[in-house]
C-alpha positions in Angstrom: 0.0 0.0 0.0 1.6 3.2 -0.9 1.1 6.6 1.0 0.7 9.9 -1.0 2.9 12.9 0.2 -0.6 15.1 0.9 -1.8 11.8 3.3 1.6 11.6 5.1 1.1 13.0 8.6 2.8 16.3 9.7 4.8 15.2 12.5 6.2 18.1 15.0 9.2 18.2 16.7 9.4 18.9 20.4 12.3 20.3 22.6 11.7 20.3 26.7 13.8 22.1 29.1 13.6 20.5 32.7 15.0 22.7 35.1 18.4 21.3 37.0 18.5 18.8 34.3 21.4 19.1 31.8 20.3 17.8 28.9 16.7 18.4 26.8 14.5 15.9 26.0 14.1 15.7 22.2 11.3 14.0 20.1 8.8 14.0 17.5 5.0 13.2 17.7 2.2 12.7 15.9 0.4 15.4 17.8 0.0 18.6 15.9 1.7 21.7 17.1 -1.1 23.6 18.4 -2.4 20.8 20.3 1.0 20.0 21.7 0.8 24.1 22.6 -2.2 24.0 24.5 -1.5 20.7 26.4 1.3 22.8 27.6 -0.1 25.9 28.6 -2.9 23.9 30.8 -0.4 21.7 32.4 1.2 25.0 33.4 -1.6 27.0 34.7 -3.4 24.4 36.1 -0.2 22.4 37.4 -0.7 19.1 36.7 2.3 17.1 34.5 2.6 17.7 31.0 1.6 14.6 29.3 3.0 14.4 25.5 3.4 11.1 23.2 5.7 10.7 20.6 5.4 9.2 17.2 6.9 5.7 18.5 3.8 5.5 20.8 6.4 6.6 24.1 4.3 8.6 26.9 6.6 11.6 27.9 5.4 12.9 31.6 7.5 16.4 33.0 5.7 17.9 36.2 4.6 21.5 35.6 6.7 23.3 37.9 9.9 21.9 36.4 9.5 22.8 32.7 11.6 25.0 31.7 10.9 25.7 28.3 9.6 23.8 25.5 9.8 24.4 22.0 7.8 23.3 18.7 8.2 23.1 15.2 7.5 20.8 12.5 10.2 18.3 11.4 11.8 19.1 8.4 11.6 16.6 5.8 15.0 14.8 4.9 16.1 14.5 1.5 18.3 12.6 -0.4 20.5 13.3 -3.1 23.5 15.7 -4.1 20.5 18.6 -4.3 19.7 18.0 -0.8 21.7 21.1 0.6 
């Protein structure tokens, strides 16, 4: 079964500071980026974890007071070739 480019999904990719954690947690989901937004601004104001999912099916839980920041974009799509730059 082959998938069409306009039926592939649009897959965002997600950055999250946690404070007094070094590194970020990096990954993509499934979710779109104004959903992922809003999850994110009600975990925040009403403090309860932010609960995101990632495209692998992997439940990603931060508590609200320790996010640091998080940041959303769409993944760019990867191409192949000598024109790829």
């Amino acid at each position: 079964m082959s998938v069409k480019k306009s039926e592939v999904a649009i897959k965002s990719e997600v950055r999250i500071a946690v404070t007094r954690v070094a590194s970020d947690i990096v990954f993509e989901s499934a979710m779109s980026a104004t959903d992922i937004k809003s999850a994110v601004t009600e975990a925040i104001t009403t403090g309860k974890p932010l609960t995101l999912s990632d495209v692998r099916g992997h439940e990603i839980i931060v508590p609200a007071d320790k996010i640091g920041f998080v940041e959303v974009g769409e993944s760019p799509s990867r191409r192949v070739g000598f024109g790829a730059a």
